[in-house]
GUVEXMAR-143215 format. One record per residue (C-alpha): residue in one letter; x, y, z; residue number from 1. Coordinates in pm, 1 decimal. Example, Ala and Ser with C-alpha at 12.3 -4.5 7.8 and 13.67 -1.06 7.14 Angstrom:
// residues 2
@res=A&u=1230.0&v=-450.0&w=780.0&n=1 .
@res=S&u=1367.0&v=-106.0&w=714.0&n=2 .
//
This chain:
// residues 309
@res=X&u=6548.0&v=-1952.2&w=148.2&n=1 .
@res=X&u=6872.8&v=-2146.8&w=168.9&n=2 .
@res=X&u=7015.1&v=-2002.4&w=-100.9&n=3 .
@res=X&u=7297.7&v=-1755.8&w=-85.6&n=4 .
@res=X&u=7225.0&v=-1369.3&w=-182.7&n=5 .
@res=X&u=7398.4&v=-1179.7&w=-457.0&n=6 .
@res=X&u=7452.1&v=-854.1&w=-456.9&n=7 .
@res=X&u=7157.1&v=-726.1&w=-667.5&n=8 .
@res=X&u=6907.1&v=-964.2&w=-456.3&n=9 .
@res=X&u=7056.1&v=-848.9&w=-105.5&n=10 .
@res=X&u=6900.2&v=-487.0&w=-192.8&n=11 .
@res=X&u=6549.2&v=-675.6&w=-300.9&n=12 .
@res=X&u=6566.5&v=-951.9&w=-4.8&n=13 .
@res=X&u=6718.9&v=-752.4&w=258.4&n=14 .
@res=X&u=6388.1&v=-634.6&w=393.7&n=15 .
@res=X&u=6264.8&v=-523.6&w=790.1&n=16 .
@res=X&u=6120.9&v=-910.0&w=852.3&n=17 .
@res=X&u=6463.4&v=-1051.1&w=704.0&n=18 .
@res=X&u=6618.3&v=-820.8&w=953.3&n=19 .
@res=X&u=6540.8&v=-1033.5&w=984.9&n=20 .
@res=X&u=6479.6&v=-1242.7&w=776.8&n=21 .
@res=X&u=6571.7&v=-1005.7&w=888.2&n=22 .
@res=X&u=6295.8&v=-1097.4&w=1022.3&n=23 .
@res=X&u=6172.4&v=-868.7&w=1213.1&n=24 .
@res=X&u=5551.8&v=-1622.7&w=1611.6&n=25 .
@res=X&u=5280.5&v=-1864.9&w=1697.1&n=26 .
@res=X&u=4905.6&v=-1955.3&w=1723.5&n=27 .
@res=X&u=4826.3&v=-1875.4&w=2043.4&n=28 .
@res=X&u=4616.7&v=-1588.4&w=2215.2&n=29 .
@res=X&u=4791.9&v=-1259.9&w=2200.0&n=30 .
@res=X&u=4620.9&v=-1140.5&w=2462.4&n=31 .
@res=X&u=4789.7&v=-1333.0&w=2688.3&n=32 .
@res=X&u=5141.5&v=-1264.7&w=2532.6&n=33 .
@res=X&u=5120.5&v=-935.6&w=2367.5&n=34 .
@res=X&u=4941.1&v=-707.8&w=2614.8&n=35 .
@res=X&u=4909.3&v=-385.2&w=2435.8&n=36 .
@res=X&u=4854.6&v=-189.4&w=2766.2&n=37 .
@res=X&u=5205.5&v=-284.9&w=2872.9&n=38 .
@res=X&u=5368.4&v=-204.9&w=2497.7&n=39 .
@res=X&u=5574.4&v=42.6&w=2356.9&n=40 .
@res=X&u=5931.3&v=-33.9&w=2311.9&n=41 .
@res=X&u=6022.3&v=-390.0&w=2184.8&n=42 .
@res=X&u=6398.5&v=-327.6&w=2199.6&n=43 .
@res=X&u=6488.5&v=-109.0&w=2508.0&n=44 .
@res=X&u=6464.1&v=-186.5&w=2905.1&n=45 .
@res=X&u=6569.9&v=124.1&w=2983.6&n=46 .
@res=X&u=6526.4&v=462.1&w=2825.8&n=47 .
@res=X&u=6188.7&v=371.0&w=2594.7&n=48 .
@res=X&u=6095.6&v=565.3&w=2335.2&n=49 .
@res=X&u=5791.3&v=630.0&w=2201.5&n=50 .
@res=X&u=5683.2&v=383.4&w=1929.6&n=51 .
@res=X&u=5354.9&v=263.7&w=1993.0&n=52 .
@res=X&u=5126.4&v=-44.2&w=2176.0&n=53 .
@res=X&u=4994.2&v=-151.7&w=1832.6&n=54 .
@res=X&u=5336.8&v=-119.2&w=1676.8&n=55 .
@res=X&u=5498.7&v=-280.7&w=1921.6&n=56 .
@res=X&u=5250.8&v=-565.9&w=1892.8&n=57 .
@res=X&u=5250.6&v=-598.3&w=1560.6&n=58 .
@res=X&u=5676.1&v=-633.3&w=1582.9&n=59 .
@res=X&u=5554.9&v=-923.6&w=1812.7&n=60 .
@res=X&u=5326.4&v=-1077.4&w=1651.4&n=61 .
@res=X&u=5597.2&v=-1140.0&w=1376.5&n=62 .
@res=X&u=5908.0&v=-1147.1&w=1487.3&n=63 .
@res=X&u=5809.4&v=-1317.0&w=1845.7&n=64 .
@res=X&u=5500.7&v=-1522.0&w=1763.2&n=65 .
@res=X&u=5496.1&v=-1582.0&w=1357.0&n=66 .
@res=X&u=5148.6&v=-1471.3&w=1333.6&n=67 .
@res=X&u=5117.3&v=-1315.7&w=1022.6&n=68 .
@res=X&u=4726.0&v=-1259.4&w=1017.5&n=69 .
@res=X&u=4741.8&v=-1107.1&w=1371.2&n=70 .
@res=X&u=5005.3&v=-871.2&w=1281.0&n=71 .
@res=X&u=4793.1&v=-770.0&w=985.0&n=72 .
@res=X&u=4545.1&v=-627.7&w=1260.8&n=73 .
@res=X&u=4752.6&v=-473.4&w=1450.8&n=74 .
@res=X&u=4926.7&v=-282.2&w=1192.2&n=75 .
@res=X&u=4575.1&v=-114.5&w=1058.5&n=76 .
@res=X&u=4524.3&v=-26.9&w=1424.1&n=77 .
@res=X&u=4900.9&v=126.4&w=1458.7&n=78 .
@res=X&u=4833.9&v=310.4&w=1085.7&n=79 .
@res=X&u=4532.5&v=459.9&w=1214.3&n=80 .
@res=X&u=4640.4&v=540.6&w=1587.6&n=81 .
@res=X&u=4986.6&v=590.6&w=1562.0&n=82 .
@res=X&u=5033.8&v=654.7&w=1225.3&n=83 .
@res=X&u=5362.4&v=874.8&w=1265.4&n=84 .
@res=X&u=5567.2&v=568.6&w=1376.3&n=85 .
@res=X&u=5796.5&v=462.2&w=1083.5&n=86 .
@res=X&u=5819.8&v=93.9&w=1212.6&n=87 .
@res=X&u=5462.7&v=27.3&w=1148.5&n=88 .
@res=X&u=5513.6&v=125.9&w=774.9&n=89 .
@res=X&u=5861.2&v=-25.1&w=737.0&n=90 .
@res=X&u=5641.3&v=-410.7&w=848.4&n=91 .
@res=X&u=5387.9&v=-329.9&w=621.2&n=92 .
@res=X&u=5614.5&v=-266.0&w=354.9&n=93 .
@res=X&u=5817.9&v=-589.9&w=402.9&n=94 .
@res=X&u=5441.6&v=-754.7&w=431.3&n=95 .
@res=X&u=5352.4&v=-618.3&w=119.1&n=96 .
@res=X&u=5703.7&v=-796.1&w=-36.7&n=97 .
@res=X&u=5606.4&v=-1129.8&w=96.7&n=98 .
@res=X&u=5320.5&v=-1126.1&w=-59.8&n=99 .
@res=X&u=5427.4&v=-1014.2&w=-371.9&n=100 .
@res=X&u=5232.3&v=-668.5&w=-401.3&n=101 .
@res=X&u=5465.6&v=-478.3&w=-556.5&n=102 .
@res=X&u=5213.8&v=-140.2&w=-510.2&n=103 .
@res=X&u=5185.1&v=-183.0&w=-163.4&n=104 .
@res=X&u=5550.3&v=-194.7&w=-118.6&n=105 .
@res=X&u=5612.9&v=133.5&w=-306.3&n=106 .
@res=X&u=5321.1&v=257.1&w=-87.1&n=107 .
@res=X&u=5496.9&v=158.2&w=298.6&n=108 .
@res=X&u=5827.4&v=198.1&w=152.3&n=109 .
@res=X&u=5747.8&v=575.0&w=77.2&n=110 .
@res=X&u=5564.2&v=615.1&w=355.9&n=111 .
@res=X&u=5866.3&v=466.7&w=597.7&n=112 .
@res=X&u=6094.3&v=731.9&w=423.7&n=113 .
@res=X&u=5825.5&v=978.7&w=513.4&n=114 .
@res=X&u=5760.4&v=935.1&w=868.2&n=115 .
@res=X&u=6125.9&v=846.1&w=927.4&n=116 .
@res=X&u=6271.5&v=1183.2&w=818.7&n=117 .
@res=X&u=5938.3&v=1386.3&w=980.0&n=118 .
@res=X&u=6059.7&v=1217.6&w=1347.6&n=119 .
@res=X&u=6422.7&v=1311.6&w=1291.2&n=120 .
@res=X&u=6339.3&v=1658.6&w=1471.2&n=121 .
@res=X&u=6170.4&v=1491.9&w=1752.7&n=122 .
@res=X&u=6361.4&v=1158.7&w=1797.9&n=123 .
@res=X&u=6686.9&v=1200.3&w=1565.0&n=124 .
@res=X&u=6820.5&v=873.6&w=1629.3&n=125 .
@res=X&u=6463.8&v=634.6&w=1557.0&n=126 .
@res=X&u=6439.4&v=949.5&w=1288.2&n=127 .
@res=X&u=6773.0&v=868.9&w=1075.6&n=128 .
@res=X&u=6742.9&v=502.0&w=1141.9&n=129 .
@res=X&u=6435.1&v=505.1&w=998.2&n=130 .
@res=X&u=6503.4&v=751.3&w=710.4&n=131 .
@res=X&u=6741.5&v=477.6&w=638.2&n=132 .
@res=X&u=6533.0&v=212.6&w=627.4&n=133 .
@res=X&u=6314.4&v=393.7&w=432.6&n=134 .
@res=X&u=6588.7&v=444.4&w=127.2&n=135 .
@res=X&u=6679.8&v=19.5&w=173.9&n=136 .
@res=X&u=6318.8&v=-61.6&w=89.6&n=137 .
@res=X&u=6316.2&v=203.6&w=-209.6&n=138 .
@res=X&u=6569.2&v=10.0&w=-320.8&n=139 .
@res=X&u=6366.1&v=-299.4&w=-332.1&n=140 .
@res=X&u=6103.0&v=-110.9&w=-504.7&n=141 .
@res=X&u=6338.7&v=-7.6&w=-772.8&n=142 .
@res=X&u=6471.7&v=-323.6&w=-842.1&n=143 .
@res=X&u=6112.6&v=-501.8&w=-838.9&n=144 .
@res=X&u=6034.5&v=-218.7&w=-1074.3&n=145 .
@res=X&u=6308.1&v=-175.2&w=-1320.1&n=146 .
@res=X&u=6460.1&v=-501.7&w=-1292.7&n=147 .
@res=X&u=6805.0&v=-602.1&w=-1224.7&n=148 .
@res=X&u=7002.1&v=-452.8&w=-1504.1&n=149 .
@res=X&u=6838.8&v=-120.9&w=-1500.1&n=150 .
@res=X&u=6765.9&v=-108.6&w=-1137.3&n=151 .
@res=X&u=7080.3&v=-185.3&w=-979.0&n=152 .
@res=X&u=7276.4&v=147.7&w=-1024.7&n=153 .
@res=X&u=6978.2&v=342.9&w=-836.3&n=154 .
@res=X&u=6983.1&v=65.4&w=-579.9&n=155 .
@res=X&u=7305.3&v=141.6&w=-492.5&n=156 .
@res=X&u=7303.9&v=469.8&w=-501.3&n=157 .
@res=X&u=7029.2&v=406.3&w=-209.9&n=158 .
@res=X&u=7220.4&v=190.0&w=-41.4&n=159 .
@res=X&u=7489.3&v=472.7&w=8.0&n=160 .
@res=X&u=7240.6&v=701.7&w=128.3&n=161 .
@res=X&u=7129.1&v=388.8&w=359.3&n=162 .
@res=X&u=7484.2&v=425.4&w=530.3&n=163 .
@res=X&u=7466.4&v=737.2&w=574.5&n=164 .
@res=X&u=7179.8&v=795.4&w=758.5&n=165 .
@res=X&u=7274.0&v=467.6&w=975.7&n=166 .
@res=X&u=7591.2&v=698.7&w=1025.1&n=167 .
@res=X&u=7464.4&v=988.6&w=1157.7&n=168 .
@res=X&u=7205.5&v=764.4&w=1384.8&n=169 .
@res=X&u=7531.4&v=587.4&w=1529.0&n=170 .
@res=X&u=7666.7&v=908.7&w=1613.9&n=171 .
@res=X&u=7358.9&v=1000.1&w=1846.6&n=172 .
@res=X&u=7392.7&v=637.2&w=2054.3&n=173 .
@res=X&u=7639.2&v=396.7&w=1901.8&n=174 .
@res=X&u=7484.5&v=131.6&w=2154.7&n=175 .
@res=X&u=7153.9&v=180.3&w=2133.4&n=176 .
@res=X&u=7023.4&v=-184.4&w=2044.7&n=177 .
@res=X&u=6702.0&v=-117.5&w=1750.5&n=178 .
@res=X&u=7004.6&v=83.7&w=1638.6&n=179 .
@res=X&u=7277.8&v=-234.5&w=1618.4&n=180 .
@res=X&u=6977.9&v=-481.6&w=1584.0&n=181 .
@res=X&u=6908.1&v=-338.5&w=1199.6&n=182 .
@res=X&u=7226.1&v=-250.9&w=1104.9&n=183 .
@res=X&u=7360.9&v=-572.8&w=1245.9&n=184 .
@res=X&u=7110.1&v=-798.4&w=975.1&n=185 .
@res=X&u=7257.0&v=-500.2&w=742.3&n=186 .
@res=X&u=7595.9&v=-607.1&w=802.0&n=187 .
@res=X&u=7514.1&v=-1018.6&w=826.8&n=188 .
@res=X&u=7356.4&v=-958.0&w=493.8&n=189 .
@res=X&u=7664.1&v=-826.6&w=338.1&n=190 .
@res=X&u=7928.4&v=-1033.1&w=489.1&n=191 .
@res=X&u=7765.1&v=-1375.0&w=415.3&n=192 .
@res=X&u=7763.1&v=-1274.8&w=33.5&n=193 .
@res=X&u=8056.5&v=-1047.3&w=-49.3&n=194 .
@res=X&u=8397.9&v=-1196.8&w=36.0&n=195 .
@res=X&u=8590.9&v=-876.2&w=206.3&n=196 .
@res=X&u=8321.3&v=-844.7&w=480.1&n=197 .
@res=X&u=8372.9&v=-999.3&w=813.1&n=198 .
@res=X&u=8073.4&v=-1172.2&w=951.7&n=199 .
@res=X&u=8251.3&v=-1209.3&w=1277.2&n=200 .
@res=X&u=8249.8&v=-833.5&w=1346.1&n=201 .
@res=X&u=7852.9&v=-782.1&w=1235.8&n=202 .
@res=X&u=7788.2&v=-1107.8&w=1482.3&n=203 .
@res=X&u=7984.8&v=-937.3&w=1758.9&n=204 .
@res=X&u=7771.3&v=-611.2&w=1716.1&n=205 .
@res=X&u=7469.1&v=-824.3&w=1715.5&n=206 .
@res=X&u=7572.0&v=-1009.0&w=2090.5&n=207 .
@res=X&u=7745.8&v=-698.9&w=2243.1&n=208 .
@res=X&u=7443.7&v=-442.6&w=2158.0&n=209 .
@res=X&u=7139.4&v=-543.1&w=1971.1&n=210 .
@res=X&u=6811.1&v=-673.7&w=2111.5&n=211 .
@res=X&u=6559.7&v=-807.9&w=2173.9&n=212 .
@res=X&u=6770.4&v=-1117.2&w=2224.6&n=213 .
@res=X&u=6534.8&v=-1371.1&w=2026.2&n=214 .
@res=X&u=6624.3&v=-1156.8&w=1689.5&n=215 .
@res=X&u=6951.7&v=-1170.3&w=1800.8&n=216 .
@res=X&u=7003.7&v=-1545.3&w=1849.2&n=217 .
@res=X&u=6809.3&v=-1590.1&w=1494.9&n=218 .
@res=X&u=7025.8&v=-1340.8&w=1281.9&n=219 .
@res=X&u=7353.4&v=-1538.7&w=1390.8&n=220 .
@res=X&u=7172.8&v=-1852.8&w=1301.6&n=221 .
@res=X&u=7073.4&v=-1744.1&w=927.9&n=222 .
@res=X&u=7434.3&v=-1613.3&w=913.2&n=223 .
@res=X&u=7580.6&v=-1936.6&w=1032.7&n=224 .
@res=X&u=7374.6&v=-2114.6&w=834.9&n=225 .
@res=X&u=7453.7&v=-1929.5&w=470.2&n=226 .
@res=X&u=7785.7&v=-1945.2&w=612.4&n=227 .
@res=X&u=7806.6&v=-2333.1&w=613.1&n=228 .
@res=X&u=7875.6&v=-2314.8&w=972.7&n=229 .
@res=X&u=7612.3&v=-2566.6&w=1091.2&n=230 .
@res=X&u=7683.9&v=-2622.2&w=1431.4&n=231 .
@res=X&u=7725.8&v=-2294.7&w=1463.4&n=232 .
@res=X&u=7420.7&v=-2218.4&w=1364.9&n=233 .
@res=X&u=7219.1&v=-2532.4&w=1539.3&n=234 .
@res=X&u=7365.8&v=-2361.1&w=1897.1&n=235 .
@res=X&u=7196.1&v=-2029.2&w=1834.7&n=236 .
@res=X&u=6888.6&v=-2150.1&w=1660.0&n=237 .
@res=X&u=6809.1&v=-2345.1&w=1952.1&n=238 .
@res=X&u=6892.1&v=-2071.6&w=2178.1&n=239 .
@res=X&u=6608.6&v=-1844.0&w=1989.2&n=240 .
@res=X&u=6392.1&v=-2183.0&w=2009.2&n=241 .
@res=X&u=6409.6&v=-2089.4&w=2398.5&n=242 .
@res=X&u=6263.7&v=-1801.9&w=2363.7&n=243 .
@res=X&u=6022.3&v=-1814.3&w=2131.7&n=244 .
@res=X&u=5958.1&v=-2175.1&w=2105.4&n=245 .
@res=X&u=5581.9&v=-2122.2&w=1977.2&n=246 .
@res=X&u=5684.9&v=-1987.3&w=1652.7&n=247 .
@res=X&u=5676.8&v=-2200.9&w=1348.7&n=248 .
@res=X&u=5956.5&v=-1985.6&w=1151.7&n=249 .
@res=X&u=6221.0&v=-2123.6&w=1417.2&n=250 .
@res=X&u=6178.0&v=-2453.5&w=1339.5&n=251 .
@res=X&u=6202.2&v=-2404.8&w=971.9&n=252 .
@res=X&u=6534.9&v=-2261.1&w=1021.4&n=253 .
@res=X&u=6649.2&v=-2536.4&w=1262.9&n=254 .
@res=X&u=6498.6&v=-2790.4&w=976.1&n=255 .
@res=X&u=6695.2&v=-2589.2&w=721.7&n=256 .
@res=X&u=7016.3&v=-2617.3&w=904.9&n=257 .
@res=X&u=6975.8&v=-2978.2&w=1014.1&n=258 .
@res=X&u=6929.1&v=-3076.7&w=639.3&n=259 .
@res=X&u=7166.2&v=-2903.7&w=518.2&n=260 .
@res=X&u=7419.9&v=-3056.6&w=808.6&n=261 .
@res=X&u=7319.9&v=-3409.9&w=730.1&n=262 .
@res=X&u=7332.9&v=-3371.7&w=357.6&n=263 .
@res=X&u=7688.0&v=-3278.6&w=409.9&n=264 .
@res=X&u=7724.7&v=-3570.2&w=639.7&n=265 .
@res=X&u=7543.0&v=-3772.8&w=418.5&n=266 .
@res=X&u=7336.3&v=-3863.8&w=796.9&n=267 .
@res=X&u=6983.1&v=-3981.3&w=749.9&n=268 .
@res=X&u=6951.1&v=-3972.5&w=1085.3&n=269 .
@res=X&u=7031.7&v=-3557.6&w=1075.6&n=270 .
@res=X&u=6788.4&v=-3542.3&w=777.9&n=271 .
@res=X&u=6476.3&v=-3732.5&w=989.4&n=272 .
@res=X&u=6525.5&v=-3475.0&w=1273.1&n=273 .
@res=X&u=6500.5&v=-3175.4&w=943.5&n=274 .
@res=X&u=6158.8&v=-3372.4&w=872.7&n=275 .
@res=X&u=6036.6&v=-3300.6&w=1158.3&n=276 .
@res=X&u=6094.0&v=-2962.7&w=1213.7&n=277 .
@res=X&u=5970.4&v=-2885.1&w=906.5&n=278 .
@res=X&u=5655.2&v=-3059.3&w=1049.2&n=279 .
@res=X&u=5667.0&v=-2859.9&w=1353.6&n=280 .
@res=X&u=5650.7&v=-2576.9&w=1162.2&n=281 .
@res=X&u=5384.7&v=-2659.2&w=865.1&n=282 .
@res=X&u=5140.8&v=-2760.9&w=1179.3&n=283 .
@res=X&u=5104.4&v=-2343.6&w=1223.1&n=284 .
@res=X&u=5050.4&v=-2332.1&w=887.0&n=285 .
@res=X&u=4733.8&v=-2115.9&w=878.8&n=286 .
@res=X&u=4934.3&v=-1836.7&w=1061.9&n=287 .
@res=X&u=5227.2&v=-1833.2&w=775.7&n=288 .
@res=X&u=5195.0&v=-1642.4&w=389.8&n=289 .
@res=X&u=5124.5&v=-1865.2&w=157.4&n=290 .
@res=X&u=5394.0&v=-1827.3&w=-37.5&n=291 .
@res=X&u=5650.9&v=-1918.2&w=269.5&n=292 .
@res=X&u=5437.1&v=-2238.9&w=326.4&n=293 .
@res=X&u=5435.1&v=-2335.1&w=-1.8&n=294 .
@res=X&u=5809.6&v=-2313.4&w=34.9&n=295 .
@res=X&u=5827.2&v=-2495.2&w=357.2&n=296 .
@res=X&u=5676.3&v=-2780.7&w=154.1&n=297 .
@res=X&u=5921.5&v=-2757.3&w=-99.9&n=298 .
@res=X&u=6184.2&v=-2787.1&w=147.1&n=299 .
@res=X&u=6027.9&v=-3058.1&w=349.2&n=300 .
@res=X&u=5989.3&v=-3275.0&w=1.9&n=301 .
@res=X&u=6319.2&v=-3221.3&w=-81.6&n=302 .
@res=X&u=6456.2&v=-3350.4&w=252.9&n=303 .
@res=X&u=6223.2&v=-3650.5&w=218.1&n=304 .
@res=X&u=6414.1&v=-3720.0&w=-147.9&n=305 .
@res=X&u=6735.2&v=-3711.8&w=37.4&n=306 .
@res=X&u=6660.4&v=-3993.9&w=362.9&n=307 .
@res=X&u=6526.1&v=-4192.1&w=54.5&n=308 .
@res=X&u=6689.4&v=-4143.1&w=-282.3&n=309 .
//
């Protein structure tokens, strides 16, 4: 999770919960914080369109709470009631890639491809956004599948066809901010790893247009972060800590950065406050994949080698 993306691996890692990593919460009752009757549109104020109350609380659930099991629920509800809403598949299909099941993720991949290009008629801007989605995550599948040698020439080619369809939604509402929220973690991806990219202009789409603001804040954080701009990227992970404060994924990125800043420093002081939040965040535990735990760990131990080599 600290480490830096290469090419091949941005197609593979890039997925909807990386967008954040980016991705796309906390232990706490959702129906206090996530009241379906009131859901629909997680990114607009104004103008909502029509995505979905189970959708939209599943995109909660994750991105706002860290809930992982509760999102699971939510998203069999949104299949089954709203099951022409693209977003639903496009979480399931970054699910699926957390966990390793490479089936699933072909499954929700397709199907996000599917239901994005069936809304274009309807809803052509959520309809070519999605449609390219759809062809980012078929790129993951075909590097999971083929491998990295044999799979990166049809990943690319997806990733072209990814552009394009981000294109032609740009064209329909430049501003619109699910637009500029994805293909602002598209752009962060890109300009942390390859050296002619400017991360400055993907973070300025990110504060001028995208929302909802908590994604926001935490994309420029993980940017600032695999930049090795740490205070940087302390400011704006404690901005999203604001926000969503009971969500254990925050404070493993504030843990990452702060060990990362006082390794640097060589402060063990920096690396006890890392400790920590990687305790903050491993008390939620039970609400995290296992795999992302198991990493948390990791982390955590490694920090623990550092304040006491």
């Amino acid at each position: 999770m600290t480490k830096r993306f290469s090419l091949p691996q941005l197609v593979v890692s890039a997925q909807l919960t990386t967008f954040a990593q980016t991705a796309f919460a906390a232990v706490f009752a959702l129906s206090i914080w996530v009241n379906p009757s009131l859901a629909g549109d997680p990114f607009r104020d104004r103008e909502p369109h029509q995505i979905g109350d189970q959708t939209e609380a599943a995109f909660k659930a994750i991105f706002q709470q860290g809930n992982y099991p509760a999102a699971q629920r939510y998203l069999e509800q949104a299949i089954s009631k709203e099951p022409n809403e693209p977003l639903a598949y496009a979480m399931k299909a970054s699910l699926a890639y957390g966990n390793k099941d490479w089936a699933k993720l072909d499954t929700y991949s397709q199907k996000t491809l599917e239901t994005g290009q069936k809304l274009i008629p309807s809803d052509p801007l959520r309809g070519n956004l999605y449609t390219a989605v759809g062809h980012f995550l078929e790129g993951a599948v075909v590097i999971t599948r083929e491998g990295t040698v044999n799979g990166v020439p049809q990943a690319l080619g997806r990733l072209r066809q990814v552009y394009e369809y981000l294109d032609k939604a740009e064209a329909i509402s430049a501003n619109d901010p699910e637009l500029n929220l994805i293909k602002g973690y598209m752009d962060l991806l890109l300009a942390v790893n390859l050296p002619f990219a400017s991360p400055d202009q993907a973070i300025g789409r990110l504060e001028k247009n995208a929302a909802p603001g908590y994604l926001v804040d935490r994309g420029i954080a993980l940017a600032y972060r695999d930049l090795k701009r740490y205070p940087q990227a302390l400011e704006y992970v404690n901005r999203a800590i604001k926000t969503t404060s009971d969500n254990p994924e925050i404070y493993y990125l504030k843990a990452q950065i702060l060990k990362q800043l006082g390794q640097k420093e060589k402060n063990p002081q920096i690396i006890q406050e890392a400790i920590a939040n990687f305790d903050k965040a491993l008390t939620k535990k039970s609400q995290l994949p296992g795999d992302l735990v198991k990493q948390i760990e990791r982390e955590r131990r490694s920090a623990v080698s550092l304040k006491n080599p």
